[in-house]
C-alpha positions in Angstrom: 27.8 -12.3 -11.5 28.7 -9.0 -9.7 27.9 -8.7 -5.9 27.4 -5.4 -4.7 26.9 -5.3 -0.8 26.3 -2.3 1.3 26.1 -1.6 4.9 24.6 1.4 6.6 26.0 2.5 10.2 24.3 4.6 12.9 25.4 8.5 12.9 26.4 10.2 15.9 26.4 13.6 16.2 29.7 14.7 17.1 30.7 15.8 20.6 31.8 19.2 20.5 28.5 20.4 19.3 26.7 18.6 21.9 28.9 20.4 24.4 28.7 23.8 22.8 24.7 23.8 23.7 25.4 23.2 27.6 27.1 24.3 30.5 30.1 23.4 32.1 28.7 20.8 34.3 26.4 19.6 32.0 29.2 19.2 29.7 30.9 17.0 32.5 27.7 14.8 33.6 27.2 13.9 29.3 30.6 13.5 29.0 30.4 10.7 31.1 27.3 9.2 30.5 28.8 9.3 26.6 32.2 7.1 27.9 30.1 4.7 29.7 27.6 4.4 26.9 26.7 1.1 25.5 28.9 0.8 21.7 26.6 0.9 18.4 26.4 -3.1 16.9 28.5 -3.8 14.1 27.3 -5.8 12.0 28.8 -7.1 8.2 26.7 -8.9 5.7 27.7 -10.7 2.7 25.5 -12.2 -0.3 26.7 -15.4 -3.0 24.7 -16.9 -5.4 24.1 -21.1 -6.7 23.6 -19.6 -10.4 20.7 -20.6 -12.5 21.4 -23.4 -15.1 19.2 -24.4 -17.4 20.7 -27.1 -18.9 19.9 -28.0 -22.5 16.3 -26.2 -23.8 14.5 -28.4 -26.1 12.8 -25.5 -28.4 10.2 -28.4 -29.6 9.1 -29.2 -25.7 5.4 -28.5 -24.5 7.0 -27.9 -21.1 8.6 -24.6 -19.9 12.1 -25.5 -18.7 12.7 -24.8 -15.0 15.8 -24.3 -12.8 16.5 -23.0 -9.6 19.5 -21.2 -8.0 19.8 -19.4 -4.4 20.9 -16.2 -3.3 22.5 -17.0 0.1 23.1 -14.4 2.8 25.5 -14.3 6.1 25.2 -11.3 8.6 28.5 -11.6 11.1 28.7 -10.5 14.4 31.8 -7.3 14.6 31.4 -5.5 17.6 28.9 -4.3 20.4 25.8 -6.0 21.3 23.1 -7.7 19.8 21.3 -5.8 16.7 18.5 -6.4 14.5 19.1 -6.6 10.8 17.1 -6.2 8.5 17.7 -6.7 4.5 16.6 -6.7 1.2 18.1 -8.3 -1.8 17.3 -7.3 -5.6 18.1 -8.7 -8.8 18.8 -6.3 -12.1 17.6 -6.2 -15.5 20.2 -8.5 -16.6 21.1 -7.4 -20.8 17.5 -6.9 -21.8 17.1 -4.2 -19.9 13.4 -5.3 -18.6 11.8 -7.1 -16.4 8.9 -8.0 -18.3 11.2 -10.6 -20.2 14.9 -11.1 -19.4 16.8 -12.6 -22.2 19.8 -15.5 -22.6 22.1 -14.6 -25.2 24.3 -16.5 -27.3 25.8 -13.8 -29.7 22.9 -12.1 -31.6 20.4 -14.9 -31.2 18.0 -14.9 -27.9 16.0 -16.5 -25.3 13.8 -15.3 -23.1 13.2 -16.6 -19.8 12.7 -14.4 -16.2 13.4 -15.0 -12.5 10.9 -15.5 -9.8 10.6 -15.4 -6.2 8.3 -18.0 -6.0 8.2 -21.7 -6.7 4.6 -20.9 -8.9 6.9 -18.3 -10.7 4.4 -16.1 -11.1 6.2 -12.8 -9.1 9.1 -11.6 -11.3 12.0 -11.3 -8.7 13.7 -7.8 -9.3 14.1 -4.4 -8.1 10.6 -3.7 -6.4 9.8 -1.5 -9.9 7.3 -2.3 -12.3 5.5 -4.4 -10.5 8.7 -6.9 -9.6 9.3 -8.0 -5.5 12.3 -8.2 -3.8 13.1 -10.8 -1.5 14.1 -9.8 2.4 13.8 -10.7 5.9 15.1 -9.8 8.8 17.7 -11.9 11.8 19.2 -10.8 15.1 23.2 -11.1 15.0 24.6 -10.6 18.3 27.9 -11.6 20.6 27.7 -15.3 22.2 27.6 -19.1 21.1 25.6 -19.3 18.4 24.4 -15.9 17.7 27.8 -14.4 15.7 26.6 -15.4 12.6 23.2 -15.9 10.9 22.7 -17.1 7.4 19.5 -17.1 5.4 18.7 -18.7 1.8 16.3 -17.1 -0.6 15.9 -19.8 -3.8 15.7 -18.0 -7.3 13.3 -20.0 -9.5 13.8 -19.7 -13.4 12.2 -20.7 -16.3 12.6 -20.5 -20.2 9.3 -20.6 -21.7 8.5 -23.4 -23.9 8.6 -23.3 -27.8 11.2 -20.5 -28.4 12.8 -20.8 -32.1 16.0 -20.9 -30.6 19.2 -21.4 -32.4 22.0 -24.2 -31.4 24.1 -22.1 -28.4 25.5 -21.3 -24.9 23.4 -18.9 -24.2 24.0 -16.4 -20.8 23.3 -13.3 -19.2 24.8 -11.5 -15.9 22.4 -10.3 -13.2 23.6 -7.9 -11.1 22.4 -8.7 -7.0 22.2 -6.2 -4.6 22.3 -6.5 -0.8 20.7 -3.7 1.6 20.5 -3.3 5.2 
C-alpha cells in the first residue's frame, strides 16, 4: 500500500513588491502591521489504512464475500492559530486499471471484486472519475487542550462477487490512496 500525502500552504506575496507600490510612510505603517500580523496555521495531515481481507472466497457460494477496511486520517496542530481543514481522500485503479471492476491477482489468474464508500456498496470508492466518489470531510485543528490533533475514520467496504471460477491462490492487489487538503 503506498501513501501519498500532500499539504498545500497559503502564499504570501513577498515584501519588497508590496513596498515598491507605496510611499515611504506607507512602507513604514505596512511594515508594521505585517510584523504584528497574526502567523498563517500550520497544519500536517497524515493518512494509514486497516487493509481489506477477504479471507478465503468460496467460488461455489450464492453470497458475495464482504470485508471491510478503513482509511484513517490525523490532522496535527504545527504552528499559528486555529484553521479549518478540509480534505479529500481517493483510492486508485489498483492493477486493472478500472474502476468498473478492480481485480485480485494471484499470478495470471483473477478475481474481481471493487471498493465502496458505502456499507450498501453500491458507490465505487475512487478518484471522483467515471462516476466513482471520493470520501472527505472537513475538522478544525487548532492550539489548546484537545484541539492539536483531530482524527477521522472513513471505512472501505469490499466485496468479491459471488460465483467467480477462481483458481486455488493468494490473490492481491495494491491501491494507491491519496490525501488532499
Amino acid at each position: 500500500m503506498v501513501i501519498v500525502s500532500s499539504s498545500a500552504h497559503p502564499r504570501v506575496a513577498p515584501r519588497e513588491r508590496i513596498a515598491a507600490s507605496v510611499g515611504p510612510r506607507a512602507c513604514l505603517a505596512l511594515a508594521a502591521l505585517l510584523a504584528c500580523g497574526e502567523a498563517a496555521a500550520v497544519v500536517d495531515c497524515t493518512v494509514s489504512t486497516t487493509g481489506v481481507a477477504f479471507g478465503t472466497y468460496d467460488p461455489l457460494a450464492a453470497t458475495p464475500n464482504d470485508s471491510t477496511g478503513n482509511v484513517t486520517l490525523v490532522c496535527t496542530h504545527v504552528s499559528g492559530g486555529a484553521t479549518r481543514v478540509t480534505y479529500s481522500v481517493a483510492l486508485s485503479r489498483g492493477s486493472s486499471g478500472t474502476f468498473s471492476q478492480r481485480q485480485l491477482r494471484a499470478g495470471a489468474s483473477v478475481l474481481n471484486y471493487n471498493l465502496f464508500s458505502n456499507s450498501a456498496r453500491s458507490a465505487v470508492w475512487g478518484d471522483g472519475a467515471a462516476g466513482t466518489t471520493v470520501a472527505g470531510g472537513s475538522t478544525t485543528v487548532g492550539p489548546g487542550v484537545g484541539n492539536g490533533r483531530r482524527e477521522s475514520v472513513h471505512p472501505i467496504y469490499g466485496r468479491i462477487p459471488a460465483q467467480q471460477d477462481a483458481l486455488s491462490g493468494n490473490y492481491a492487489d495494491s491501491i494507491i490512496v491519496t490525501l488532499t487538503f
